[in-house]
C-alpha positions in Angstrom: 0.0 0.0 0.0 1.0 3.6 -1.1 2.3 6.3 1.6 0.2 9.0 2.3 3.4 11.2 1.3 3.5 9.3 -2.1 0.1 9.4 -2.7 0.5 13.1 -2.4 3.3 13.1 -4.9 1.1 11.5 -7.3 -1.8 14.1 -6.8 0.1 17.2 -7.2 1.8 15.9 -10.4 -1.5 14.9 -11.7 -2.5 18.6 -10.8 0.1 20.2 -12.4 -0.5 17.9 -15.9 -4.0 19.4 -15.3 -3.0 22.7 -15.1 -0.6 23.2 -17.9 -2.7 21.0 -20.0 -5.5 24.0 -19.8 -3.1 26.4 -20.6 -3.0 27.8 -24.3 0.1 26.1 -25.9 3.1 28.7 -26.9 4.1 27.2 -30.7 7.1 29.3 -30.7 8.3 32.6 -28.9 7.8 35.4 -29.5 9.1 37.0 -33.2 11.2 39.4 -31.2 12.6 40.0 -28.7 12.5 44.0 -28.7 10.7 46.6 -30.9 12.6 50.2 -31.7 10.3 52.8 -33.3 11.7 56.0 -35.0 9.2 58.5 -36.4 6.4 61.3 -35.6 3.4 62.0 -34.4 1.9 59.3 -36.2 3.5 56.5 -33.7 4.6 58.6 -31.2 3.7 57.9 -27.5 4.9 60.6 -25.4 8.2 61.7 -26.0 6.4 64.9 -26.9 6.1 66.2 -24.0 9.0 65.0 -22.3 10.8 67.0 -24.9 8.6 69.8 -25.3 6.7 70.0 -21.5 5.4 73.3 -22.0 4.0 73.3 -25.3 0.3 74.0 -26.1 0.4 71.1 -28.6 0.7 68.4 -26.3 -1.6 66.1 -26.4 -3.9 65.9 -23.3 -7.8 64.6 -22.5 -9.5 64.1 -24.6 -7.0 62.4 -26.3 -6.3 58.9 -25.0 -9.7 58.9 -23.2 -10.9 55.5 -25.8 -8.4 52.8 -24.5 -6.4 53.9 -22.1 -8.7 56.5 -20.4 -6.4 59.4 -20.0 -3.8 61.1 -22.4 -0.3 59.0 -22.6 1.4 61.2 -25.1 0.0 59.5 -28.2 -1.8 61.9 -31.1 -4.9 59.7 -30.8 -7.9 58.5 -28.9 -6.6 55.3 -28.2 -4.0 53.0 -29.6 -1.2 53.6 -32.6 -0.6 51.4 -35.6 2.7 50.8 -33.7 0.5 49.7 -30.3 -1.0 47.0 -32.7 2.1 45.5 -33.7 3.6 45.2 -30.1 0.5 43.4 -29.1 0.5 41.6 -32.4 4.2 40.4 -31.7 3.4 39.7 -28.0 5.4 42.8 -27.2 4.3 45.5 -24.5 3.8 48.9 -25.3 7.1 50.3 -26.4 8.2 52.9 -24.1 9.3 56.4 -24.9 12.4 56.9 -24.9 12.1 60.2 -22.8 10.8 58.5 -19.9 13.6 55.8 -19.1 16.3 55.5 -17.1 18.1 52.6 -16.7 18.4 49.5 -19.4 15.9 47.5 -17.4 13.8 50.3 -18.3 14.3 49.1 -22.3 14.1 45.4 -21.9 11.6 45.0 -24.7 12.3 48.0 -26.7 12.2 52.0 -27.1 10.3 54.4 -29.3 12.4 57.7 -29.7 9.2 59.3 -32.4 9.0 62.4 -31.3 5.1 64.5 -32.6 6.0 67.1 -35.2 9.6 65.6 -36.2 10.8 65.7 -39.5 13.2 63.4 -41.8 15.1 66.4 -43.0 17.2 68.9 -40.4 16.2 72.6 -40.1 19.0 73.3 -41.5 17.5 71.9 -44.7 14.7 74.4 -44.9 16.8 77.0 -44.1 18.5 76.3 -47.2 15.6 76.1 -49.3 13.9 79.0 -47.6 10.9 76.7 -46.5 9.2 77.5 -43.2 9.8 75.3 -40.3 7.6 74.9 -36.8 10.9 75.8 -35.1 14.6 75.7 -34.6 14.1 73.2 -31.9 11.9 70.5 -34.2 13.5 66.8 -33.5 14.6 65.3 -37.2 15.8 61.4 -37.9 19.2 62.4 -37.4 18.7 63.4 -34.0 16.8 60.2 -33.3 19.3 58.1 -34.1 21.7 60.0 -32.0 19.4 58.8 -29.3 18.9 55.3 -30.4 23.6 54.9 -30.1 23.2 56.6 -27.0 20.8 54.0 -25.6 23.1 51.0 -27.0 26.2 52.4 -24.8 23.3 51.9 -21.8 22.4 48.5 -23.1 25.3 47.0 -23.9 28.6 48.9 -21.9 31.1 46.7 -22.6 30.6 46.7 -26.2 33.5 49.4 -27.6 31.7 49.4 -31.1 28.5 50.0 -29.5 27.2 46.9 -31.6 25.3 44.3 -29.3 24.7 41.9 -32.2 22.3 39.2 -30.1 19.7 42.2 -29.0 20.2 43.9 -32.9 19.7 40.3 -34.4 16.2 39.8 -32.4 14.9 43.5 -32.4 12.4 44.5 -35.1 12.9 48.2 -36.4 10.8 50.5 -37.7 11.7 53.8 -39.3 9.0 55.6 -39.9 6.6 56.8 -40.8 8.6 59.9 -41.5 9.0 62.6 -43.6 4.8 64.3 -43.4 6.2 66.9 -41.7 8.4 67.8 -44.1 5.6 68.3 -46.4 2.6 69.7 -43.6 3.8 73.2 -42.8 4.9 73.9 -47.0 1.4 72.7 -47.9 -0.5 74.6 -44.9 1.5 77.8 -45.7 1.1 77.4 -49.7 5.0 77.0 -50.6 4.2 76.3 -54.5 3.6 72.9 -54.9 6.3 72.1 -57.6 9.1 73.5 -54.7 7.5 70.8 -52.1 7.8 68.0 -54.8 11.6 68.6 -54.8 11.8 67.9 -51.4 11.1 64.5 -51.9 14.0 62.7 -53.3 15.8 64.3 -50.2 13.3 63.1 -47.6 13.4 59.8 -49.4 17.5 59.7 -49.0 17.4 60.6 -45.3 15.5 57.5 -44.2 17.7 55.3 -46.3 20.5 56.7 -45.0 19.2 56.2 -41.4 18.1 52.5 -42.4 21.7 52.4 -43.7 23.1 53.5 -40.2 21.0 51.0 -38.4 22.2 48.0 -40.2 25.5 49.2 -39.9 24.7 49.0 -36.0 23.4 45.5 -36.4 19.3 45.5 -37.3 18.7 42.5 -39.5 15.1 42.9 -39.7 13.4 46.4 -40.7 10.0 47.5 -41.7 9.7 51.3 -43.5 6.0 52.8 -43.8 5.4 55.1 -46.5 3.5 57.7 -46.2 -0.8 57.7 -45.5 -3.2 59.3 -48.2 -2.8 62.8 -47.3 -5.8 64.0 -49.6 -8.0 62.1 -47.1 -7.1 64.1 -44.2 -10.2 66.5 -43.2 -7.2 69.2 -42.4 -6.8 69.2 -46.1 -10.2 68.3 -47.5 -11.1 71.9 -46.2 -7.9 73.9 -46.8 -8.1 72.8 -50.6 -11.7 73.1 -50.5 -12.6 73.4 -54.2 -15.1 73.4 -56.8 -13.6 71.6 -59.2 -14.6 68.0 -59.7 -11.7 66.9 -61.3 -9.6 67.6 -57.8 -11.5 64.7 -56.3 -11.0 61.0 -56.6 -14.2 59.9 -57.9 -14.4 56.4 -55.7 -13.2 58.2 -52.2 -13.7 62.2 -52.4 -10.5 62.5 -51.2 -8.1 65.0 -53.0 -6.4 63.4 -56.1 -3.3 65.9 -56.2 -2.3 65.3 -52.7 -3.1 61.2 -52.9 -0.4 61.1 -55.7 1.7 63.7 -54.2 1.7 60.6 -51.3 2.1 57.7 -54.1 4.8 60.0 -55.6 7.0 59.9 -52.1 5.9 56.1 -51.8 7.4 54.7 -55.1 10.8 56.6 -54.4 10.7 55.1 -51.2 10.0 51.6 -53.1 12.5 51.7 -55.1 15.2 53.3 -52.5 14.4 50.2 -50.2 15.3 47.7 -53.1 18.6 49.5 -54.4 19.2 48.9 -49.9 18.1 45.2 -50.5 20.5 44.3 -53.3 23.5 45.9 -51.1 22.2 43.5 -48.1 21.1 40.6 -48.9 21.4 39.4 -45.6 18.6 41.9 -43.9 14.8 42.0 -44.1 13.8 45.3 -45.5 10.3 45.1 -45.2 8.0 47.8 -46.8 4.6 48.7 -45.3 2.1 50.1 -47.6 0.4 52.3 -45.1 -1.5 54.2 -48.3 -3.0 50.7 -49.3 -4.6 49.9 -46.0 -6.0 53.2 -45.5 -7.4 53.2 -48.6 -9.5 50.7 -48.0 -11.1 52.1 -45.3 -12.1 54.9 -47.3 -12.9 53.3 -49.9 -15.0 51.2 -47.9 -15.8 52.3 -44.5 -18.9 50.5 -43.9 -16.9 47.6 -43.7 -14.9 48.9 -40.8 -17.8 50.3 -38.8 -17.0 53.5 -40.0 -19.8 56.4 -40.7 -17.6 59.4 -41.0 -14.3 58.8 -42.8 -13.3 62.2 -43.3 -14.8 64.1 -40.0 -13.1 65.1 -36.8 -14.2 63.3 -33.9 -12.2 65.9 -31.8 -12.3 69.8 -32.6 -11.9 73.1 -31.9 -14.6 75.6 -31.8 -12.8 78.5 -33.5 -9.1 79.1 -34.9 -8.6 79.9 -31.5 -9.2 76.2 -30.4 -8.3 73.0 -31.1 -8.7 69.1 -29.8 -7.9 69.7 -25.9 -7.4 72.9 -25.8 -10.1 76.1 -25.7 -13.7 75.8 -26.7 -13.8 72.6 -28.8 -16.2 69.4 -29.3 -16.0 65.6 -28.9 -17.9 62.9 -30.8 -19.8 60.3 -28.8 -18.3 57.7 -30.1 -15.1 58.0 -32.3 -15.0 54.5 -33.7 -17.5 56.0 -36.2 -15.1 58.4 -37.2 -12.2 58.2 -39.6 -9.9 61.3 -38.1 -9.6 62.1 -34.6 -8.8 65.8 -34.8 -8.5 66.6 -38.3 -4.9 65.4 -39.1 -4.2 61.7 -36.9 -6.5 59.1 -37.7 -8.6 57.7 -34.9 -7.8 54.3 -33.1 -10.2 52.1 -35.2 -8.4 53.4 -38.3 -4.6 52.8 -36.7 -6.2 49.3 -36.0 -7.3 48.5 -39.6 -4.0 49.6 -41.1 -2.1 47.8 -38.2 -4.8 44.6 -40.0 -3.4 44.9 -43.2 -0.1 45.2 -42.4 0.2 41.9 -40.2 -2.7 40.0 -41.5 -3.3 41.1 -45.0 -1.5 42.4 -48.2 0.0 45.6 -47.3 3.9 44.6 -46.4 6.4 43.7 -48.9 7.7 41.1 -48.4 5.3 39.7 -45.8 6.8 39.8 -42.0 6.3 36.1 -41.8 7.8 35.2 -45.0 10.9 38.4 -44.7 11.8 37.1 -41.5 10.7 32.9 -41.1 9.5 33.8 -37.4 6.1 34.7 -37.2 4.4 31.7 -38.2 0.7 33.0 -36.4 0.4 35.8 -38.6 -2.7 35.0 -41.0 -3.0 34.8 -44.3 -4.2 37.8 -46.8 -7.4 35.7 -47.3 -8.2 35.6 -43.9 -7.9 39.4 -43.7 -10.2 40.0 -46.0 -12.8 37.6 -44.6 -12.0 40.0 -40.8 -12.4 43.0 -43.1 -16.0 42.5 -44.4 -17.2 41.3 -40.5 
């Protein structure tokens, strides 16, 4: 007859086979093991105004109030498309840059995006007597001063600075960059021809900084291009015009700006395969950020989506704006495709953040760039989540 100790044995093991056996099996671990974000406003979430504490444009409540119920920094109501892609990757949040300390502080990664920052230098615009926010605007250079300093705190006793294991596990994305080089000409009427040549130069400062990262050690990158800015109710109403022809038939969105957008895309296209031929051993991975959002406008129903190219968030009078003054909120901004008239709303971040990880809109697909994210569904099964 059994002891009353081994009998225990025997029920605590067949306890703990019942408990892991209820617990969802892991296939594999996670794709990686860190996520670094460089960009704007677009995935920004809250170096702003770490940076810039005192600054009217910091985002505050009502911003933030749909997920996380009070402001964090981001230029949203809720989540960014870069939120979606930590939580798609099993990753936490990434943390601003701004608001560590210590390398425990970066374990899984570090944003350094900063609102309002620009691919190009001030310097540039100076040159090509173009206006600029201000002297003090954060540009990709700066960013990636940042991102070295923070490998000196990750990995001291490297003397390159190079800590090959994290780089080799670490998903990078640069962008998207390089609207803000473009907002303030357009907003301030700089001729449209003038903005256009800023484009091959915006286009060579985020290969050069994808160049300086893989010199660092990234292996696998993904580069946004840049949205569909003729959709963005900013613009709809500073190019207001009566002109048919200035419209996309199938969206209403503004056809000059929308290939302005493709314009800066297919430079981009082509700069990230000239960088794919040089390394053929890292995943340069292009997200088509102007094909997902495109099909939510094209077809917002789809997405639960009644008011494409409304502000759920604005201000009253010139005077005002989302936050700040007299200003108005929507009930419920999932119906809306613009928070407050320039940053798309959560649900729209979320249907590009979709396409990118479970539908068409990467090139090469993460899965198949990178061999490591087996989970990610297909493009078929996108569509099928698309038209629920």
């Amino acid at each position: 007859m059994a002891s009353s100790t081994s009998m225990l044995v025997v029920v605590v093991a067949v306890a703990l086979l019942v408990l892991a056996a209820a617990q969802p099996a892991r296939a594999h671990p996670p794709c990686f093991s860190r996520l670094f974000n460089f960009g704007d406003s677009l995935s920004d979430t809250g170096n702003y105004r770490f940076i810039f504490p005192n600054d009217t444009n910091e985002p505050v409540l009502p911003y933030g109030e749909t997920f996380f119920n009070r402001s964090t920094g981001r230029f949203s109501n809720g989540r960014l498309i870069l939120d979606f892609i930590a939580e798609a990757l099993e990753l936490p949040f990434v943390r601003p840059y701004w608001s560590g300390q210590s390398a425990k502080d970066f374990a899984r990664g570090a944003n350094f995006a900063v609102g309002g920052a620009t691919a190009l230098s001030p310097e540039f615009f100076v040159k090509n007597e173009a206006p600029l926010p201000n002297p003090n605007t954060v540009h990709l250079d700066e960013e990636i001063d940042w991102f070295r300093d923070l490998l000196k705190l990750l990995c001291p006793r490297s003397l390159a600075g190079r800590c090959t294991n994290m780089m080799n596990k670490s998903l990078f994305l640069v962008g998207e960059i390089g609207g803000n080089d473009y907002n303030l000409p357009f907003l301030t009427e700089v001729s449209f021809e003038k903005i256009r040549t800023f484009t091959p130069s915006v286009v060579a400062k985020i290969s050069s900084t994808i160049k300086k990262l893989i010199d660092l050690g990234a292996k696998t990158l993904l580069v946004p291009g840049n949205l569909p800015i003729g959709c963005v109710p900013a613009y709809l109403m500073k190019f207001k015009s009566d002109n048919e022809e200035d419209y996309e038939r199938e969206t209403g969105c503004i056809r000059w700006m929308n290939e302005f957008s493709q314009y800066h895309n297919e430079l981009l296209v082509d700069e990230l395969e000239k960088l794919r031929k040089l390394h053929p051993g890292v995943a340069i991975i292009y997200a088509d950020y102007y094909g997902a959002a495109m099909e939510v406008f094209v077809s917002p129903e789809k997405f639960g989506i009644e008011y494409p190219f409304v502000a759920c968030c604005a201000g009253v009078s010139t005077a005002s704006s989302c936050g700040y003054g007299e200003y108005t909120v929507c009930d419920d901004p999932q119906k809306y495709g613009s928070w407050d008239g320039f940053h798309p709303s959560e649900v729209v971040y979320e249907a590009i953040a979709n396409g990118l990880l479970r539908g068409p809109y990467t090139q090469p697909t993460i899965a198949a760039a990178t061999n490591s994210c087996p989970d990610l569904v297909s493009s078929v099964e996108y569509k099928v989540l698309s038209d629920m």
